[in-house]
C-alpha atoms as a printed R data frame, in Angstrom:
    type eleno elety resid chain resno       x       y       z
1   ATOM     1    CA   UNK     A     1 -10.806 -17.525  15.372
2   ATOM     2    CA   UNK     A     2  -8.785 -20.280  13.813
3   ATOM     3    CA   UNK     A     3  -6.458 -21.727  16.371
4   ATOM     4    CA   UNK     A     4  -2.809 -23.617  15.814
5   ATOM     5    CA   UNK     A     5  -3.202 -22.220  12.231
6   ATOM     6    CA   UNK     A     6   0.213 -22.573  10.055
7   ATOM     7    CA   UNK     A     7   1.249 -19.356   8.127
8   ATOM     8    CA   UNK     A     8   4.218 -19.151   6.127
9   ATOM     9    CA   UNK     A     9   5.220 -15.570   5.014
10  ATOM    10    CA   UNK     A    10   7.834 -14.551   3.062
11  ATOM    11    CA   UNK     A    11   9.491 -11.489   4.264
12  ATOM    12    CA   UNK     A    12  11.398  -8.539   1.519
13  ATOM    13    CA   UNK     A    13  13.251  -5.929   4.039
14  ATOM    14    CA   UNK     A    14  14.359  -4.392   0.925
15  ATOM    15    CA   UNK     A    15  16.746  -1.025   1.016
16  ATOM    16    CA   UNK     A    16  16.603   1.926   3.476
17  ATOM    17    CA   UNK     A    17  14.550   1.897   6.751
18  ATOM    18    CA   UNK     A    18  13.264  -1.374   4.905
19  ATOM    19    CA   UNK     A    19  14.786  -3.408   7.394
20  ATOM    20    CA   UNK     A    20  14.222  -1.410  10.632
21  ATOM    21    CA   UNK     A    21  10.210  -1.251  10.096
22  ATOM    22    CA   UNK     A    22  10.151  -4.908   9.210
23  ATOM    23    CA   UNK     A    23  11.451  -5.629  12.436
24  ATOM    24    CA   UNK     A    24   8.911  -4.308  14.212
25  ATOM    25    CA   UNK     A    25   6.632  -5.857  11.565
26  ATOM    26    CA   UNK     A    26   7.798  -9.130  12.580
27  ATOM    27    CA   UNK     A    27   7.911  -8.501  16.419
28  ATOM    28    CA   UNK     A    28   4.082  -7.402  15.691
29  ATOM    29    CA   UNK     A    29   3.236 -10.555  14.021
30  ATOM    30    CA   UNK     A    30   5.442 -12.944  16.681
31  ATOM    31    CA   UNK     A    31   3.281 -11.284  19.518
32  ATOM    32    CA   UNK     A    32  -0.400 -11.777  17.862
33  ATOM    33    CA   UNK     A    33   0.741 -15.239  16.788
34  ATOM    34    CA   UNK     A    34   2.019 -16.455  20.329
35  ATOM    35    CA   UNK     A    35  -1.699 -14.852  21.879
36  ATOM    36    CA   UNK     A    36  -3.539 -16.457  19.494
37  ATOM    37    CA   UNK     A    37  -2.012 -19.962  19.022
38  ATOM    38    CA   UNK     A    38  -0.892 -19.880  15.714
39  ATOM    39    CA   UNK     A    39   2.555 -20.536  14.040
40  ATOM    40    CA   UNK     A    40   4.064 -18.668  11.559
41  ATOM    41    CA   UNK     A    41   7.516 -19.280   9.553
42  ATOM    42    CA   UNK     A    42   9.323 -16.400   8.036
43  ATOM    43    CA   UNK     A    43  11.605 -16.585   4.872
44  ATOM    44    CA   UNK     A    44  13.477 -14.013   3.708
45  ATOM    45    CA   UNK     A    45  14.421 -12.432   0.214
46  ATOM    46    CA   UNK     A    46  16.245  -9.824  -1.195
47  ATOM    47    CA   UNK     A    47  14.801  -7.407  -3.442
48  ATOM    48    CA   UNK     A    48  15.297  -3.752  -4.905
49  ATOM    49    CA   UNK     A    49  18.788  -2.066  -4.075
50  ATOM    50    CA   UNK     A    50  20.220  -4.392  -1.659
51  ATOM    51    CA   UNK     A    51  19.250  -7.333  -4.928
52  ATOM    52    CA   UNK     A    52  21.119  -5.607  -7.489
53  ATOM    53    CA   UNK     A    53  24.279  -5.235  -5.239
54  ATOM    54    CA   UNK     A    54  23.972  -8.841  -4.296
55  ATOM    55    CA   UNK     A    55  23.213 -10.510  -7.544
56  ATOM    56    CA   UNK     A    56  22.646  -8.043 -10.384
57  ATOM    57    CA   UNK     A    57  18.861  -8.405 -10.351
58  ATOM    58    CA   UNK     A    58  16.214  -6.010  -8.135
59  ATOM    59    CA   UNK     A    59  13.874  -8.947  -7.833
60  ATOM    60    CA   UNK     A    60  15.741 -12.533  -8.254
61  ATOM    61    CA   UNK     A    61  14.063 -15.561  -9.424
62  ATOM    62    CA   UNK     A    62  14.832 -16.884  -5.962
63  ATOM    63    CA   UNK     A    63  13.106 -14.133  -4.513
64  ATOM    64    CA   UNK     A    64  10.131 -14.598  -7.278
65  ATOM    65    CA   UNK     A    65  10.234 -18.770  -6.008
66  ATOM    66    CA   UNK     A    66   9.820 -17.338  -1.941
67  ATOM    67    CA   UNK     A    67   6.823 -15.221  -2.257
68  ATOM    68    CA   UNK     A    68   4.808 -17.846  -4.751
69  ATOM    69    CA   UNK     A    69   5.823 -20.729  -2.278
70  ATOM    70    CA   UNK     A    70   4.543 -18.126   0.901
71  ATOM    71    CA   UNK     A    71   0.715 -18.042   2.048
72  ATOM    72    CA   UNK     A    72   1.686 -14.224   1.535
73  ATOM    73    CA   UNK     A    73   4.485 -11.376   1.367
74  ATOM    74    CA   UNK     A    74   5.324  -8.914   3.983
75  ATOM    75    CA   UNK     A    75   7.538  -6.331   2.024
76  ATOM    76    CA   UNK     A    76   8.983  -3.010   2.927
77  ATOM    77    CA   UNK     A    77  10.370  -1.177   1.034
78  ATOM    78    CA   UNK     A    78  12.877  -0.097  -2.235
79  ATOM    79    CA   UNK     A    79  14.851   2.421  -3.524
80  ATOM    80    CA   UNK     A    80  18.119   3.822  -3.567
81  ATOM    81    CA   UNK     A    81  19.606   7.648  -4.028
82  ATOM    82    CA   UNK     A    82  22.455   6.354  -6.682
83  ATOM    83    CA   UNK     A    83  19.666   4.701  -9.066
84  ATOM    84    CA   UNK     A    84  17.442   7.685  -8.778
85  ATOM    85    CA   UNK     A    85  20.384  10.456  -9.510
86  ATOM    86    CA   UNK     A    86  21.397   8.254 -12.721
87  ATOM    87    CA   UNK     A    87  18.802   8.779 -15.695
88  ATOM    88    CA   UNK     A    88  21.091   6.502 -17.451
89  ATOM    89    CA   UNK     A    89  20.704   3.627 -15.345
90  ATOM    90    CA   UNK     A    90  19.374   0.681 -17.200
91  ATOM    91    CA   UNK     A    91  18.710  -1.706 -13.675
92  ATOM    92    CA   UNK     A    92  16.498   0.741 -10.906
93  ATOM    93    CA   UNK     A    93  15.358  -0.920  -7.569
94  ATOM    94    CA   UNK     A    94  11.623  -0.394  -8.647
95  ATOM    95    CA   UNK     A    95  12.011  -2.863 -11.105
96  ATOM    96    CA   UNK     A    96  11.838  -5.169  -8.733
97  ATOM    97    CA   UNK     A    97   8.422  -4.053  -7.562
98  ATOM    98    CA   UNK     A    98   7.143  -4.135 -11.006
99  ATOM    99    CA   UNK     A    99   8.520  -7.561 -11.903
100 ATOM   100    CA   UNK     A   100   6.837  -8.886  -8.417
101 ATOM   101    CA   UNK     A   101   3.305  -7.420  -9.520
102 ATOM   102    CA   UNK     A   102   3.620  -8.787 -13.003
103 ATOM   103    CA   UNK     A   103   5.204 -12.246 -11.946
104 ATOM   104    CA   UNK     A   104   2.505 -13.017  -9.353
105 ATOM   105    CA   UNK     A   105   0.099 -11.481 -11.104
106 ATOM   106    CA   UNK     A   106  -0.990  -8.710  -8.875
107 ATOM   107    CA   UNK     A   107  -3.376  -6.399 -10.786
108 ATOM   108    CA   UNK     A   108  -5.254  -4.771  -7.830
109 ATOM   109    CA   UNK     A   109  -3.756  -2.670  -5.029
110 ATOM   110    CA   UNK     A   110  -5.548  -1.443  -2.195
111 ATOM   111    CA   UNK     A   111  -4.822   1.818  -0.398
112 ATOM   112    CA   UNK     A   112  -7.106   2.489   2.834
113 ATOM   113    CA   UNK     A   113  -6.917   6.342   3.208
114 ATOM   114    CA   UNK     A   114  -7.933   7.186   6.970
115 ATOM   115    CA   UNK     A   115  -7.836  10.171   9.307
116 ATOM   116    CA   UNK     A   116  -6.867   9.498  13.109
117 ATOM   117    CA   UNK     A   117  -8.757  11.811  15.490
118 ATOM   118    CA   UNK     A   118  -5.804  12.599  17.577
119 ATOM   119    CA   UNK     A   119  -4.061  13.743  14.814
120 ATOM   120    CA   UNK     A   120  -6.145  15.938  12.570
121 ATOM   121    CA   UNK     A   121  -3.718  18.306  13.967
122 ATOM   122    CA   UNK     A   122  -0.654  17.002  11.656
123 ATOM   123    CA   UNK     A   123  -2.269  16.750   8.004
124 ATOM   124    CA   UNK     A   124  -1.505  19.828   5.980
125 ATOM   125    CA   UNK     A   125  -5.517  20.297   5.568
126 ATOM   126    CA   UNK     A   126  -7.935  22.061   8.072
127 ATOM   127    CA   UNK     A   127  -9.498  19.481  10.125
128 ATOM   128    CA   UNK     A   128 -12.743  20.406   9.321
129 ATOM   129    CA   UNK     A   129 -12.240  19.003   5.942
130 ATOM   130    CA   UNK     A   130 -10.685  16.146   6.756
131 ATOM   131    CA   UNK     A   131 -12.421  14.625   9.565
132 ATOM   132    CA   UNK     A   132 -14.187  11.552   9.000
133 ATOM   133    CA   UNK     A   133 -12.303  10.830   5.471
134 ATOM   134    CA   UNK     A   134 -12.317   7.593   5.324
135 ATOM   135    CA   UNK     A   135 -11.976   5.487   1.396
136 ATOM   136    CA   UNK     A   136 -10.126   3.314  -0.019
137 ATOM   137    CA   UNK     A   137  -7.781   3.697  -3.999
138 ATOM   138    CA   UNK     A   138  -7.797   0.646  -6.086
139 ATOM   139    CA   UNK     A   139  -5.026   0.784  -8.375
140 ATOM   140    CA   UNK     A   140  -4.571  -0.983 -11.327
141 ATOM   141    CA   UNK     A   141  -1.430  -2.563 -11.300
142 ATOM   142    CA   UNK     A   142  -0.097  -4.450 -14.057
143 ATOM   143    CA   UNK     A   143  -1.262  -2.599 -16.995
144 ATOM   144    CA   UNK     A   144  -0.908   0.927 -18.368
145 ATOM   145    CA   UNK     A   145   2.233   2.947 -19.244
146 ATOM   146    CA   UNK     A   146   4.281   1.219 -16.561
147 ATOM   147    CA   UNK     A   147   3.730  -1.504 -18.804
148 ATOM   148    CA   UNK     A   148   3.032  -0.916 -22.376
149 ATOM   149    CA   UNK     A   149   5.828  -0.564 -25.177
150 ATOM   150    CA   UNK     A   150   7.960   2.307 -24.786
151 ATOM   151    CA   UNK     A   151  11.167   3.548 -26.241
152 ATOM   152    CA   UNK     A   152  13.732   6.457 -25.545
153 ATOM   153    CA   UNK     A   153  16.798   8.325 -27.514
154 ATOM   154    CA   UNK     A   154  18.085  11.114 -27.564
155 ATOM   155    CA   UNK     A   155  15.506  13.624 -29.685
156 ATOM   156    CA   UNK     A   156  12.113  11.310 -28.309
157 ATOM   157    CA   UNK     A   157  10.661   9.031 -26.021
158 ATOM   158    CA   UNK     A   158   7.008   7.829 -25.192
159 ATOM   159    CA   UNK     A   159   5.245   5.046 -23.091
160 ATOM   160    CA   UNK     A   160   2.454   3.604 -24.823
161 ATOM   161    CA   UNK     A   161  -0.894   3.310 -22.220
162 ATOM   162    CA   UNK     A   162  -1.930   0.218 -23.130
163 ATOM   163    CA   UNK     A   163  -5.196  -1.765 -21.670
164 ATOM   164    CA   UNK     A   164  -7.267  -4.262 -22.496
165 ATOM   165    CA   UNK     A   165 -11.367  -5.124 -22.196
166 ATOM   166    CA   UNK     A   166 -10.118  -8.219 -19.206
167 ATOM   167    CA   UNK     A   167  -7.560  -6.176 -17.369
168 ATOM   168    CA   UNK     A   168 -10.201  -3.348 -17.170
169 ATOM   169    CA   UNK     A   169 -13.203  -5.789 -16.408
170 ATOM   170    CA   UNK     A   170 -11.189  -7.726 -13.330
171 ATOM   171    CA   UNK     A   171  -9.881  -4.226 -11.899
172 ATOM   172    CA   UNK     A   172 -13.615  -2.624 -11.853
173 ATOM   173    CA   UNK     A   173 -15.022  -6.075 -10.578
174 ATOM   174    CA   UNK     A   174 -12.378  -5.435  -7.591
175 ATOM   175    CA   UNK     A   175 -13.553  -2.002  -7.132
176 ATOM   176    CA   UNK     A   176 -18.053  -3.089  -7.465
177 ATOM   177    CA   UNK     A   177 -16.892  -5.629  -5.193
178 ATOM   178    CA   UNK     A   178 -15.503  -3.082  -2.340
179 ATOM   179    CA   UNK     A   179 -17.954  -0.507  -2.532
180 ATOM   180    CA   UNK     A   180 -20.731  -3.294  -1.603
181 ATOM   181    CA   UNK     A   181 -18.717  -4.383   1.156
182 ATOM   182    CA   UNK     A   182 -18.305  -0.227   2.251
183 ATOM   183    CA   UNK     A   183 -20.925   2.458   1.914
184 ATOM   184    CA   UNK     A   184 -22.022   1.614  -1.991
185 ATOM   185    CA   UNK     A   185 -20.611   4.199  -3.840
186 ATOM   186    CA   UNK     A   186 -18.042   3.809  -6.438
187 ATOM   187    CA   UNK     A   187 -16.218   6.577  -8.265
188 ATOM   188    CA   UNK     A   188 -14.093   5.611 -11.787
189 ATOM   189    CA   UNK     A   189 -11.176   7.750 -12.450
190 ATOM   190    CA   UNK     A   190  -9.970   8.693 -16.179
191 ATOM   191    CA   UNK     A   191  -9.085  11.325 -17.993
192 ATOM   192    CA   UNK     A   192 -12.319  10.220 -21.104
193 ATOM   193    CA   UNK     A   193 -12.239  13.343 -22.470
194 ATOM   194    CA   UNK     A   194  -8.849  13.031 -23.650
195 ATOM   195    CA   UNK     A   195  -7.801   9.882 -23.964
196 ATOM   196    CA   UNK     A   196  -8.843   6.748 -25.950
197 ATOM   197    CA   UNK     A   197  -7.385   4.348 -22.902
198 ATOM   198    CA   UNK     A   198  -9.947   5.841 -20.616
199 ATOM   199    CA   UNK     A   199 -12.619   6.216 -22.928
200 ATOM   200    CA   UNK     A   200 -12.842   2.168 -22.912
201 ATOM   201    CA   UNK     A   201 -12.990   2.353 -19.018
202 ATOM   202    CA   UNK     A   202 -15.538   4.324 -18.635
203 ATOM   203    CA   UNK     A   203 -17.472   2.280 -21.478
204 ATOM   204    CA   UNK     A   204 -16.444  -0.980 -19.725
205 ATOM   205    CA   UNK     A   205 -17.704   0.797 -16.163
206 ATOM   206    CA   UNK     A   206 -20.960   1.537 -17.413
207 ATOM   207    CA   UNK     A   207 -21.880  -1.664 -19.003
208 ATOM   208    CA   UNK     A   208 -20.824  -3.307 -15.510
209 ATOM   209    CA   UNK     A   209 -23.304  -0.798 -13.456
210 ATOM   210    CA   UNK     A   210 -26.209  -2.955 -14.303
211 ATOM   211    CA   UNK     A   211 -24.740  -5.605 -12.750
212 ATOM   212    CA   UNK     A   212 -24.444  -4.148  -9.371
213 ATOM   213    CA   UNK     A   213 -27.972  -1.740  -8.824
214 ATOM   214    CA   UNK     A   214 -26.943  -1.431  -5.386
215 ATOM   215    CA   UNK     A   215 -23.833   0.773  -6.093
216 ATOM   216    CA   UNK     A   216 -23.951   4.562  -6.766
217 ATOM   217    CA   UNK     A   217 -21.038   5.041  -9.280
218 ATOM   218    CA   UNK     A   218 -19.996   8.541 -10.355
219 ATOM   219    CA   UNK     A   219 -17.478   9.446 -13.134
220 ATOM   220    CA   UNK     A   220 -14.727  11.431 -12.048
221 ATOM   221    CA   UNK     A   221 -11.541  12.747 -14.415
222 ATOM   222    CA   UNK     A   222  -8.642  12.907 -12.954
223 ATOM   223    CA   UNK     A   223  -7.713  16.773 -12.510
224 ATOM   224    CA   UNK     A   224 -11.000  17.117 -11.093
225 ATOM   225    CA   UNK     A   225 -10.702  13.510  -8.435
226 ATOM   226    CA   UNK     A   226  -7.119  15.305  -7.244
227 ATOM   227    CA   UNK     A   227  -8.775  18.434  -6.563
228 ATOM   228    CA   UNK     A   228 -11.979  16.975  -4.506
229 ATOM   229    CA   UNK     A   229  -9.736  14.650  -3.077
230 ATOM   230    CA   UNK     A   230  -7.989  17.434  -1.296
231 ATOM   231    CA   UNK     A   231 -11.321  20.049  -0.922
232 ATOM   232    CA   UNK     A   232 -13.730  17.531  -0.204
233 ATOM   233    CA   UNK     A   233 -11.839  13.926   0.977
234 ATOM   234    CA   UNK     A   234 -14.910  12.860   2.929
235 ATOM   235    CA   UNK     A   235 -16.782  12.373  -0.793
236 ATOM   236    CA   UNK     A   236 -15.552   9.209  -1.502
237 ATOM   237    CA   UNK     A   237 -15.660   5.656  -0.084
238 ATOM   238    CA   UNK     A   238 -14.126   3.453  -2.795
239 ATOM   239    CA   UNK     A   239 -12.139   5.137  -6.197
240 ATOM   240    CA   UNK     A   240 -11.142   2.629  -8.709
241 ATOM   241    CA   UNK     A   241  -8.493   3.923 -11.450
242 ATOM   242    CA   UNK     A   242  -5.800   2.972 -13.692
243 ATOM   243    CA   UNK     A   243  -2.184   2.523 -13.038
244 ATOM   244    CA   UNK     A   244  -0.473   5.667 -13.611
245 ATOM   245    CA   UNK     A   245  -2.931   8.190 -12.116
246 ATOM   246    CA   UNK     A   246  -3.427   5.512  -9.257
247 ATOM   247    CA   UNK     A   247  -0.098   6.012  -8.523
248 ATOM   248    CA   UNK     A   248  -0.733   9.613  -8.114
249 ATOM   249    CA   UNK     A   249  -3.506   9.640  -6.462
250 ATOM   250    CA   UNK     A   250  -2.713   7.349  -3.650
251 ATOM   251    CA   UNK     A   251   0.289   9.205  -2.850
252 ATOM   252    CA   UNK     A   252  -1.667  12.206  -2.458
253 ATOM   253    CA   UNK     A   253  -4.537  10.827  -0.112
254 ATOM   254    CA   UNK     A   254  -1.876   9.301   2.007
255 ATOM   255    CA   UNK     A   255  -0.764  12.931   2.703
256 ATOM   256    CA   UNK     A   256  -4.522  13.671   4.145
257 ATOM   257    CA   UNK     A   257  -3.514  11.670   6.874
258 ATOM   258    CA   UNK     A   258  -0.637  13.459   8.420
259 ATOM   259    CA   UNK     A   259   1.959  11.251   7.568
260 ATOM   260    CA   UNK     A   260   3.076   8.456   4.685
261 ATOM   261    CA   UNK     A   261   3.969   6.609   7.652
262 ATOM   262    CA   UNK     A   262   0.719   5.723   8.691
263 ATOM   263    CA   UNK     A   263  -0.804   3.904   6.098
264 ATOM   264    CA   UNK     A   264  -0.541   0.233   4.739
265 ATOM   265    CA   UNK     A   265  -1.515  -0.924   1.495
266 ATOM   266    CA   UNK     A   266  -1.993  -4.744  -0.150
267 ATOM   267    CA   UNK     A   267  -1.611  -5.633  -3.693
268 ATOM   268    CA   UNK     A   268  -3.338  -8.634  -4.854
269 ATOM   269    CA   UNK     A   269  -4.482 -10.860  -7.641
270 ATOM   270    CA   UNK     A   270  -3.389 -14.516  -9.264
271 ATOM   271    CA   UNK     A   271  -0.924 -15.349  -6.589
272 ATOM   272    CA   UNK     A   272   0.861 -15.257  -3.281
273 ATOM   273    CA   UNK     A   273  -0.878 -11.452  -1.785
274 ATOM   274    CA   UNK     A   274   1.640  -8.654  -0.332
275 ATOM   275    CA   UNK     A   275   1.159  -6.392   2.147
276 ATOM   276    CA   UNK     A   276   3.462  -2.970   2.283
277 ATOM   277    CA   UNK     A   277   3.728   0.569   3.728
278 ATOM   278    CA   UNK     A   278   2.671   3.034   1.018
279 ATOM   279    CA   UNK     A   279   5.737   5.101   1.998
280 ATOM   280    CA   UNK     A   280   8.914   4.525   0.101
281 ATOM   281    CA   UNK     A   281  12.750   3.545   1.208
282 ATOM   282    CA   UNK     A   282  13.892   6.943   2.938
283 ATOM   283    CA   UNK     A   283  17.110   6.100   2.765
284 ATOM   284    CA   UNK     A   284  18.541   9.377   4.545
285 ATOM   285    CA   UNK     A   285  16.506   8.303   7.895
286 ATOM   286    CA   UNK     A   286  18.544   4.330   7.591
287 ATOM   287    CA   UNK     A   287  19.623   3.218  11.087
288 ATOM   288    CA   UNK     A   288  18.727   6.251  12.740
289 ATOM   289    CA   UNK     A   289  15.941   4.747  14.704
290 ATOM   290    CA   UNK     A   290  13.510   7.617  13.846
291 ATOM   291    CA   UNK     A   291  11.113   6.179  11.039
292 ATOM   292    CA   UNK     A   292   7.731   5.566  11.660
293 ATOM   293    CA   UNK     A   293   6.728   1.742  11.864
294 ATOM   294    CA   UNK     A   294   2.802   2.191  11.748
295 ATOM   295    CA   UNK     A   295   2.473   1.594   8.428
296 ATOM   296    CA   UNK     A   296   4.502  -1.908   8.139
297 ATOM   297    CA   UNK     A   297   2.808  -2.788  11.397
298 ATOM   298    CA   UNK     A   298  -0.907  -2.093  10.002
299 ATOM   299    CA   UNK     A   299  -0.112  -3.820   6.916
300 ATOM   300    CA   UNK     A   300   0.396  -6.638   9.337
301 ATOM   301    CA   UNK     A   301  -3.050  -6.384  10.380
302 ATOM   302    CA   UNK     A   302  -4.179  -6.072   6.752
303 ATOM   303    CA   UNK     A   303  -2.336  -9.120   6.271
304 ATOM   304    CA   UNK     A   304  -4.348 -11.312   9.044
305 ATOM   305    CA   UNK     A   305  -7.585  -9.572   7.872
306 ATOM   306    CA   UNK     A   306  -7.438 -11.038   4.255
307 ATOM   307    CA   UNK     A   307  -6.178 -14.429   6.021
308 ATOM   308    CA   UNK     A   308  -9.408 -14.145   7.418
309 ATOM   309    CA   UNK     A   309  -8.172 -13.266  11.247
310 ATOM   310    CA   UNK     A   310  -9.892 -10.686  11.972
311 ATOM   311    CA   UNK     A   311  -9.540 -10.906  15.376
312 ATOM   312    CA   UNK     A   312  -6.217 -10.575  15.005
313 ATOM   313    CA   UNK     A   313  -5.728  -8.039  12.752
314 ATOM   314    CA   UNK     A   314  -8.574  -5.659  14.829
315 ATOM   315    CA   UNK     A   315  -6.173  -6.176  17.956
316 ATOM   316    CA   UNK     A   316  -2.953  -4.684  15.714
317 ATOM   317    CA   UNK     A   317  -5.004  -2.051  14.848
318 ATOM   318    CA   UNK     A   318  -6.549  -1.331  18.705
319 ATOM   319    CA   UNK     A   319  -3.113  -1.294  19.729
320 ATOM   320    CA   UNK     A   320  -1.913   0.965  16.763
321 ATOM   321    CA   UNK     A   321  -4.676   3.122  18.099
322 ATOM   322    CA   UNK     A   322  -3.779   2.875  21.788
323 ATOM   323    CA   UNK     A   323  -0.231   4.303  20.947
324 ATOM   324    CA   UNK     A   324  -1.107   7.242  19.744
325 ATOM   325    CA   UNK     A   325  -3.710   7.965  21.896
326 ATOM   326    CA   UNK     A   326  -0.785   7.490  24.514
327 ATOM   327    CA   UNK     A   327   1.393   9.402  22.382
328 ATOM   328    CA   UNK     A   328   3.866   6.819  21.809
329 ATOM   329    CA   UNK     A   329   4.740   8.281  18.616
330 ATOM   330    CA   UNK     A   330   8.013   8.648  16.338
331 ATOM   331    CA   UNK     A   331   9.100  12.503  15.566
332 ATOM   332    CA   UNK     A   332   7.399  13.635  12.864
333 ATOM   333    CA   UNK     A   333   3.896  12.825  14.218
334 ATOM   334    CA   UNK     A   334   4.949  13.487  17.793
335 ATOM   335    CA   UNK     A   335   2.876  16.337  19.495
336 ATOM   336    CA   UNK     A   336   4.706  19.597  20.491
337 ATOM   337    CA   UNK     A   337   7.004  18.842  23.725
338 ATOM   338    CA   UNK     A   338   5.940  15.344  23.733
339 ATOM   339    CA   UNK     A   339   8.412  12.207  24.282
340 ATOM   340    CA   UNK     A   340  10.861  11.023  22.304
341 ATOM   341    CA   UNK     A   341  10.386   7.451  21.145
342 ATOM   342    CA   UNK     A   342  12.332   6.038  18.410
343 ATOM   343    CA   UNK     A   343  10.840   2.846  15.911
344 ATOM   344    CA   UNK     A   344  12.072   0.177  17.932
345 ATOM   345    CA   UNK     A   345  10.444   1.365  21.235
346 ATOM   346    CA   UNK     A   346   7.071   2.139  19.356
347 ATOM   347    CA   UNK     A   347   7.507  -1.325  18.135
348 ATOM   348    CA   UNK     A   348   7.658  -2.647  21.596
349 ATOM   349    CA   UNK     A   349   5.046  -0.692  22.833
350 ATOM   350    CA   UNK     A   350   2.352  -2.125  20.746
351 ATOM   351    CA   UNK     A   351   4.027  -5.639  21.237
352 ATOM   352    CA   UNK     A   352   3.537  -5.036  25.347
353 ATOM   353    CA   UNK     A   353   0.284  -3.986  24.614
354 ATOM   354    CA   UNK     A   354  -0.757  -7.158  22.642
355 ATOM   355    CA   UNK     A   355   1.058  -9.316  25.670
356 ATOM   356    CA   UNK     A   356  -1.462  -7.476  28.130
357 ATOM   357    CA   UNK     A   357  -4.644  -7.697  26.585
């Protein structure tokens, strides 16, 4: 454990229940840092929605000068109703999410997909399947048709999925690089069979393999990786894909959980690291004190773990654990007849619990 250590994080509420969860992100972070001797200084940025009402832009260059000055981001989330009822809109809140991965250079993000015991119960597959699934997505993040040229009239449109030999080389290095550190086993998602993009990953994966004889890699397209994921979740330990079926796919294995609002995700690379929920803005849920804060909070202990504190981050996670075991649990993951608790006072359970041990 490092002690007195100096951490300055920058911190994006962005739109919705944004703001709410980061609180208790915060509160999270405050508690480990006064048990542990350390110091941490937050600065804080607007991005997404709240941005573009402010200054026009969904991630401003002031923003963009906060997280690359920051030892790392703590971000919540973006996205806004009126932008996603306007196909017309030329400025969206998500372009400020994309212009923070390109502009720091994040090309690899990291989903953990877990099950909790004590609530098997609450994902929409049979516990027998599910128990014991425990992998991790790396998505490619800066690349792909999120990227590539596109263009759009009236009569046509495309999005051109665009990669090249480095950004597919640095993404499977990331995932090699994982599966050594997990259970060995690596499976590559594409769609080969079809198209040219993932034809080169699958040629770039196998000319890596030799480089790492200690990792089992299997070859997975897509259709069939969203299928197994959902028959079979306990197959994999660490799937490495490309942007746009990454996207996918990590929104589906958060489901296997029993709620988006347990999982925390990290997106890394050249610069400045940041650490999210993998749940979006839910803007209908805003200031009603009901959304879940799990996921901001264990992307706080995601956070301290690639700071190298793991002490730290294991105690966020014991006492993540230790509230639902004590079924101190927002609504929607609540168990029949249980009590009500709201975000703030599952936030300052798990701060208590840090204070006492």
């Amino acid at each position: 454990m490092t002690i007195d250590m100096k951490l300055n994080i920058a911190v994006l509420p962005g739109d919705g229940i944004g703001p709410e969860i980061m609180k208790q992100g915060i509160a999270v972070m405050d508690a480990i840092a006064l048990k542990y001797g350390h110091e941490v200084a937050y600065k804080e940025a607007i991005c997404g929605a709240h941005a573009i009402q402010e200054v026009g832009d969904p991630f401003p260059e002031e923003t963009f000068r906060v997280c690359e000055e920051a030892d790392a981001v703590l971000f919540a989330a973006v996205g806004d109703p009126k932008y996603d009822n306007d196909p017309t809109s030329k400025i969206r809140p998500e372009q400020g999410l994309l212009a923070m991965r390109k502009k720091l250079g994040l090309y690899a993000n990291i989903r953990p997909v877990q099950t909790f015991k004590c609530l098997l119960h609450k994902s929409p597959l049979r516990a027998e399947l599910i128990e014991g699934a425990d992998f991790i997505c790396i998505r490619e993040l800066t690349g792909g048709m999120y990227f590539g040229e596109k263009y759009q009239d009236n009569d046509k449109a495309y999005d051109t999925n665009y990669y090249t030999r480095p950004e597919i080389e640095r993404i499977l290095k990331v995932g090699f690089e994982y599966a050594r550190q997990r259970h060995h086993h690596l499976t590559v998602v594409d769609k080969a069979n079809i198209l040219a993009s993932s034809r080169l990953w699958r040629q770039i994966a196998k000319e890596m393999e030799p480089l790492y004889p200690d990792v089992k890699v299997d070859y997975m397209f897509v259709d069939n990786a969203s299928m197994r994921m959902l028959v079979e979740p306990t197959f994999f330990d660490v799937i490495v894909t490309e942007n746009t079926f990454g996207d996918i796919l990590t929104d589906e294995g958060s489901c296997i959980s029993g709620s988006m609002g347990l999982l925390p995700s990290a997106s890394t690379g050249e610069s400045t690291p940041v650490f999210e929920p993998v749940h979006g803005s839910w803007p209908q849920a805003a200031g009603k004190n009901i959304a879940n804060p799990l996921a901001q909070i264990l992307s706080v202990a995601m956070m301290l773990e690639y700071l190298g504190l793991n002490e730290e981050g294991d105690c966020v996670r014991q006492a993540v654990n230790a509230s639902l075991d004590a079924h101190v649990r927002t609504p929607e993951i609540q168990v029949d007849g249980g009590p009500v608790y709201g975000t703030k006072e599952v936030g300052k359970w798990i701060v208590d619990w840090i204070a006492a041990h």
